[in-house]
One Martini backbone bead per residue (centre of mass of N, CA, C, O) as a GRO file, in nm:
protein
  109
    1UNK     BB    1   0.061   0.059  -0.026
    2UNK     BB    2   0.306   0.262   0.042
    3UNK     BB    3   0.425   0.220  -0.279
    4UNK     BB    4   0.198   0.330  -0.408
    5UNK     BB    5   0.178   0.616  -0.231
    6UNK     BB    6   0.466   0.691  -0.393
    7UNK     BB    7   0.382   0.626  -0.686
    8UNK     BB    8   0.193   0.875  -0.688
    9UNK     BB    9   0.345   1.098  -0.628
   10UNK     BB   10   0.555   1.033  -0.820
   11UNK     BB   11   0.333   1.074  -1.056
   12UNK     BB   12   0.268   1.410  -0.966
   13UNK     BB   13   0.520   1.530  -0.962
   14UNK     BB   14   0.595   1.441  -1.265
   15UNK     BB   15   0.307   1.638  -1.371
   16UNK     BB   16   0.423   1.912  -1.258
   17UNK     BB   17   0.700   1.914  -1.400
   18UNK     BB   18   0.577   1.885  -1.666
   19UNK     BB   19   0.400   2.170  -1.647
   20UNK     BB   20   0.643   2.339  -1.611
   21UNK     BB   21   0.811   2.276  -1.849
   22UNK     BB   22   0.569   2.364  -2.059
   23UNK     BB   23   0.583   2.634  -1.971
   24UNK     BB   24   0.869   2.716  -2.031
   25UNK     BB   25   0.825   2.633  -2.315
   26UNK     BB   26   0.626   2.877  -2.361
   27UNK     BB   27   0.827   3.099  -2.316
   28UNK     BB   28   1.051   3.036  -2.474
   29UNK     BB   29   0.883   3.054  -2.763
   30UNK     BB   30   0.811   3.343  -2.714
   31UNK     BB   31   1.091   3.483  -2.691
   32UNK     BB   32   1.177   3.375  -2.974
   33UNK     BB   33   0.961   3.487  -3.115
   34UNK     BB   34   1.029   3.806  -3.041
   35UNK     BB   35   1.290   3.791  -3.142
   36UNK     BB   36   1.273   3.733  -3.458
   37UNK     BB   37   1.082   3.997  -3.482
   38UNK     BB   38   1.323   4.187  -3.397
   39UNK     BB   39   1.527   4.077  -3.663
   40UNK     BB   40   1.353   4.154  -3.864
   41UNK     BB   41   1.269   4.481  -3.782
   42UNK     BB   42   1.598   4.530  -3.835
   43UNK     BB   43   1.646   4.433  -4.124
   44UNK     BB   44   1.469   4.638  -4.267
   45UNK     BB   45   1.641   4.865  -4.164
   46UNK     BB   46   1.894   4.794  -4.285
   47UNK     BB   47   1.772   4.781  -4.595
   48UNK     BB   48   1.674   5.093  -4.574
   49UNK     BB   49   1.948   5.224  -4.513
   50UNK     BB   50   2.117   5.100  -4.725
   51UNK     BB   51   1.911   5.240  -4.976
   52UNK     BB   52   1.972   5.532  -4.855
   53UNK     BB   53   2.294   5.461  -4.890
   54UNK     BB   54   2.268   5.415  -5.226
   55UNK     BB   55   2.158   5.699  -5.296
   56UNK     BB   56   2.377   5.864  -5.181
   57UNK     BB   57   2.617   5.765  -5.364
   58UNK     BB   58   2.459   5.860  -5.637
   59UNK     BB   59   2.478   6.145  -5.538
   60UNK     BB   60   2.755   6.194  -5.506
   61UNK     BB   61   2.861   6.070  -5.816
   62UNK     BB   62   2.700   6.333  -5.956
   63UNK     BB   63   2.805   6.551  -5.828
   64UNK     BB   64   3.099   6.489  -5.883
   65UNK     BB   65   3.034   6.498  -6.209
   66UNK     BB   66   2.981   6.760  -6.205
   67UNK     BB   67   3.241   6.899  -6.063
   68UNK     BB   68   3.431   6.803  -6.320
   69UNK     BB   69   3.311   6.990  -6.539
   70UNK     BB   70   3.291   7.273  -6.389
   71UNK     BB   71   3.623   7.245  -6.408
   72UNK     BB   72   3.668   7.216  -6.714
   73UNK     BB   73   3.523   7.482  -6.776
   74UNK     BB   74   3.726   7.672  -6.585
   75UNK     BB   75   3.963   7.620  -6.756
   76UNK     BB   76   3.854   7.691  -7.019
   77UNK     BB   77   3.784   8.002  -6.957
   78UNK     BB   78   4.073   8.054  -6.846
   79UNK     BB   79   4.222   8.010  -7.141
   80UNK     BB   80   3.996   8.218  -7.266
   81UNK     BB   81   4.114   8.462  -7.104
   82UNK     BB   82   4.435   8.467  -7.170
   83UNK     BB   83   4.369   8.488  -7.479
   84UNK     BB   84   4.250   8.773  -7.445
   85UNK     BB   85   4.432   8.916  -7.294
   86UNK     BB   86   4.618   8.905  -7.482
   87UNK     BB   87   4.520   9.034  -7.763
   88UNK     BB   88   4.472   9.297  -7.568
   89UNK     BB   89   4.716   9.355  -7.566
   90UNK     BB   90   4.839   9.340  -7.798
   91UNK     BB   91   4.680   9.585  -7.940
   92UNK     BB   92   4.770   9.797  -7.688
   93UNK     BB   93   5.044   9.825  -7.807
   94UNK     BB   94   4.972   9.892  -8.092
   95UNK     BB   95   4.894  10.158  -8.026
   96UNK     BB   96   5.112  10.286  -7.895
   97UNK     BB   97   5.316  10.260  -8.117
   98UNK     BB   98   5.116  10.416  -8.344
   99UNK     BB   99   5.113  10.670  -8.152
  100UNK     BB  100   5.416  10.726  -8.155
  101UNK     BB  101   5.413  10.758  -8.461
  102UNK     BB  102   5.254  10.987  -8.502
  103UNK     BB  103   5.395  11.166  -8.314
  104UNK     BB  104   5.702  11.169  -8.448
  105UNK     BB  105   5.562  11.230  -8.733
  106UNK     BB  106   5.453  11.531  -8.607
  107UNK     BB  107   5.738  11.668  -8.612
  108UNK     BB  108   5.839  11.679  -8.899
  109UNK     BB  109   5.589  11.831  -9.015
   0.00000   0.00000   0.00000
């Protein structure tokens, strides 16, 4: 009787530790679950971050090569300016010998 009465309690034991058990495991699945779904929108966040930040990439190699076309210009300006600047110079020189020579020429006469 009394072996009975301790395989009964041993098997009450069982059943109660059965259902703490089967507790922790859905608490655990819970957590689990739990945790997936922030790695789940972990990932989205990461996913458009990374594509805003490819786009901002493409956008800055286009600034970058709007700059690079922008100095190409500047530079032709710059030597289409010298050589104007030349030719200005070239001119009043001519003018200024030109100035003198009617000059000299107008003492003789």
């Amino acid at each position: 009787k009394k072996d009975n009465e301790r395989l009964q309690d041993e098997v009450k034991k069982m059943g109660r530790e059965n259902k703490e058990t089967e507790l922790k495991k859905k608490e655990i699945e819970t957590k689990l679950a739990q945790a997936e779904e922030r790695v789940l929108l972990e990932e989205e966040k990461l996913s458009r971050t990374q594509s805003e930040l490819d786009d901002m990439q493409r956008q800055l190699e286009q600034k970058q090569a709007e700059v690079n076309t922008l100095q190409t210009s500047k530079l032709e300006l710059e030597s289409e300016l010298k050589k104007t600047k030349t030719e200005l110079d070239s001119i009043h020189e001519k003018e200024v010998a030109r100035k003198s020579f009617c000059g000299i020429m107008s003492t003789f006469s």
